[in-house]
Each structure stands twice: as C-alpha cells, then as structure tokens.
C-alpha positions in Angstrom: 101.1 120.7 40.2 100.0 123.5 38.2 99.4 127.0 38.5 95.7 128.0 37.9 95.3 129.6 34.9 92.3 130.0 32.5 93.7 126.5 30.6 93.8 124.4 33.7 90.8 122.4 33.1 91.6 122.2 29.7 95.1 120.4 30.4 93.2 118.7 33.0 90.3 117.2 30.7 93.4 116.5 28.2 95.3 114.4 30.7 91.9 112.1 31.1 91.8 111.6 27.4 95.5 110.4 27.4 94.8 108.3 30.5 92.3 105.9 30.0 91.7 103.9 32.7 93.9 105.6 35.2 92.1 106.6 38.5 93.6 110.3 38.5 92.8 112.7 41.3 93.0 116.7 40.7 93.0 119.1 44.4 92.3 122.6 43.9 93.9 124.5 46.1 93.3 127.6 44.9 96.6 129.1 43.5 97.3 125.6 42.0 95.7 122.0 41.2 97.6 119.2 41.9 97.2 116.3 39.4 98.0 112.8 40.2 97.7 109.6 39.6 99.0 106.2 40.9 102.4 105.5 39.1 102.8 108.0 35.3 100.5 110.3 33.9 100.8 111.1 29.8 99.8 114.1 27.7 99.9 114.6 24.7 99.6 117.9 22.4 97.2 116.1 20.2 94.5 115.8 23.2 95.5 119.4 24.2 94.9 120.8 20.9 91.5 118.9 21.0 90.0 120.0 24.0 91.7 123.9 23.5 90.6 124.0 19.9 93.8 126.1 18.9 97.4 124.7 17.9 99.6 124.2 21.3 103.4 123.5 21.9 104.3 121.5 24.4 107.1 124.3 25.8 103.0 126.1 26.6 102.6 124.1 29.5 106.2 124.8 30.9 105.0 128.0 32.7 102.3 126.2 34.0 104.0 123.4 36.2 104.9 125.2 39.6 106.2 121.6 40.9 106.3 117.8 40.3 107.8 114.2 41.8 109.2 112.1 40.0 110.4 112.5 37.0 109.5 114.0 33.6 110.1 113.4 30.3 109.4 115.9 27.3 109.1 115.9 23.6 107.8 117.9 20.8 104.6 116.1 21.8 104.3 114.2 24.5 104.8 114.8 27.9 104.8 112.5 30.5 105.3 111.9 34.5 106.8 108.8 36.1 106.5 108.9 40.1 107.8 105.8 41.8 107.4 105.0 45.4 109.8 102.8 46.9 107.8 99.3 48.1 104.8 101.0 45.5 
C-alpha cells in the first residue's frame, strides 16, 4: 500500500511498465492505494525516472509504503514484492 501523495500515479503507471503482462489491481481508498498483483510486483528506478521525468532513488519511495505482505526485496534500483499464498 501506499500513502497518497502527488507521485502515486506516477509509481503507479511505473509499476505497469515493469510488469508486462501482469493483471495488477490499484484501490483508492483515499489516504492510500493499494497495489497488487497475483504473486510479485517489480519496479524499477529506470521506469520511475521515466514516467517522473526527474532522477529518483529508490530509498524515495520508502516514505511512501504505509504497508505490504509478503516480502520485499530492495536495491539501488530495483524494488520488488513477492507475496505467496499458501495452496496459491
């Protein structure tokens, strides 16, 4: 989930570019959009700096997250979210 902020559907229209393919759904629920998708999502700061038009670090997006499942891994330039459901 993230916070709603003015980058939202920025990060949003990022995580479509790194996910071809993916179905992905995105709530608004006002204070926050939740993001998901069936098993991972991936983003990269390459499709952020794209659709921002402006340089972005990774560490950015850390104030953004309010909550995930799963599990996350981070790097330099690629962040990406693993959610596994048992019997999924």
């Amino acid at each position: 989930m993230f916070r709603m902020g003015s980058e939202i559907d920025t990060i949003v229209a990022a995580i479509r570019d790194d996910n071809p393919g993916q179905v992905i759904e995105v709530t608004d629920r006002g204070a926050y959009v939740r993001v998901q998708a069936r098993h991972s999502l991936r983003l990269t700061r390459e499709s952020v700096e794209r659709n921002l038009g402006r340089p972005f670090e990774m560490r950015e997006l850390e104030p953004m997250l309010s909550a995930f499942s799963g599990r996350i891994s981070t790097t330099s330039d690629v962040v990406t979210w693993e959610y596994s459901r048992r019997g999924s």
